[in-house]
C-alpha positions as MATLAB code, in Angstrom:
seq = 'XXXXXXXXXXXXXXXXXXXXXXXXXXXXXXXXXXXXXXXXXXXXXXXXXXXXXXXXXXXXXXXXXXXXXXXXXXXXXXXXXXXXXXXXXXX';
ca = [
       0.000    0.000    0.000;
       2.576    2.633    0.742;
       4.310    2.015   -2.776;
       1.218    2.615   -4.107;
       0.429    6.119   -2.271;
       4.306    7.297   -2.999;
       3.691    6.357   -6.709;
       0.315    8.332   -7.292;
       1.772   11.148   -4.611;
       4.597   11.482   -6.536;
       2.777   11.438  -10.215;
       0.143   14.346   -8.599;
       3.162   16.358   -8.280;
       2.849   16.236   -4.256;
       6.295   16.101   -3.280;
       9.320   16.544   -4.713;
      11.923   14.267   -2.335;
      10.245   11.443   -0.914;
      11.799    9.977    2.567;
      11.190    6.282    3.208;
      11.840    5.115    6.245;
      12.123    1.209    5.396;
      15.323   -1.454    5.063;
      13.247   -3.405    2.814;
      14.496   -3.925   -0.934;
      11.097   -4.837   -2.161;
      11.333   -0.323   -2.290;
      13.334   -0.570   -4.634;
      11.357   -1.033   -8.188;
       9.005    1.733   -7.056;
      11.432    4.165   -6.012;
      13.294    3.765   -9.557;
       9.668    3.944  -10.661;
       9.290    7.199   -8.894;
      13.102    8.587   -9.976;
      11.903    8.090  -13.533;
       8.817   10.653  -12.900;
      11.638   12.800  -12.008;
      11.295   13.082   -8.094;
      13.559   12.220   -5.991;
      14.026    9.412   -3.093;
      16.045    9.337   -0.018;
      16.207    6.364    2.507;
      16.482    5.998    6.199;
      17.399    2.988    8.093;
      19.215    1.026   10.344;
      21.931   -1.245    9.665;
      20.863   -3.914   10.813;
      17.825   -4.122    8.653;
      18.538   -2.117    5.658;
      18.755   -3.347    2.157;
      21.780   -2.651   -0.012;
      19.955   -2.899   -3.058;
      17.795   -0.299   -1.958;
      20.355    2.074   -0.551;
      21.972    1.700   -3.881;
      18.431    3.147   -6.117;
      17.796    6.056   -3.964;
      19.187    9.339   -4.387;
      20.768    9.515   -0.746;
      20.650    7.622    2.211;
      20.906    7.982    6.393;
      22.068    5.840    8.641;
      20.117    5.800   11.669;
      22.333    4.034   13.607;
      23.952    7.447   13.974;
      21.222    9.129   15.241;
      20.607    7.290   18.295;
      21.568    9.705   21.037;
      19.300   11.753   19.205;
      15.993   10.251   19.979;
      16.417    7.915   22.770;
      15.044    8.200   26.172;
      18.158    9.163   28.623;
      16.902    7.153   31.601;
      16.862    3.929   29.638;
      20.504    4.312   28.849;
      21.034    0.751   30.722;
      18.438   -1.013   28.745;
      19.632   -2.729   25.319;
      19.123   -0.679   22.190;
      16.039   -3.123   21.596;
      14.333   -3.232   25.000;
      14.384    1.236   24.658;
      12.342    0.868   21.292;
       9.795   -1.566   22.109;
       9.726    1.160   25.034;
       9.121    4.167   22.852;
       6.962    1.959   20.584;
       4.338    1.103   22.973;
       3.818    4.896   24.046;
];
């Protein structure tokens, strides 16, 4: 469904840069679909999860692995990196 809403956003002339949030390389034939309307992609993910096919089609990409300190909850700091998202997840 959302390949489907960034496809007909993008050929309404929405947006210009679409972010996707998303490791997953099944992305990747609609954001080249999307690139050949003439918008443009960029991709955020972690490592752990993210697709190098995808990283490879879009126009830039960000690491979110290097971002952490940025958005995570200070008093969960002796929690593992897992146990603070299902945490910030379930607010």
């Amino acid at each position: 469904m959302l390949a489907t809403v960034m496809l007909s956003l993008a050929y309404n002339g929405v947006y210009d840069t679409a972010i996707l949030v998303s490791g997953d390389s099944d992305f990747s034939y609609t954001v080249e679909d999307i690139q050949r309307i003439g918008k443009r992609v960029e991709n955020a993910s972690f490592k752990k999860i993210s697709s190098f096919q995808l990283r490879k089609v879009c126009d830039r990409f960000v690491l979110l692995d290097e971002y952490l300190d940025r958005f995570l909850i200070e008093e969960a700091q002796n929690q593992s990196i897992w146990a603070r998202f299902s945490k910030l997840w379930r607010k």
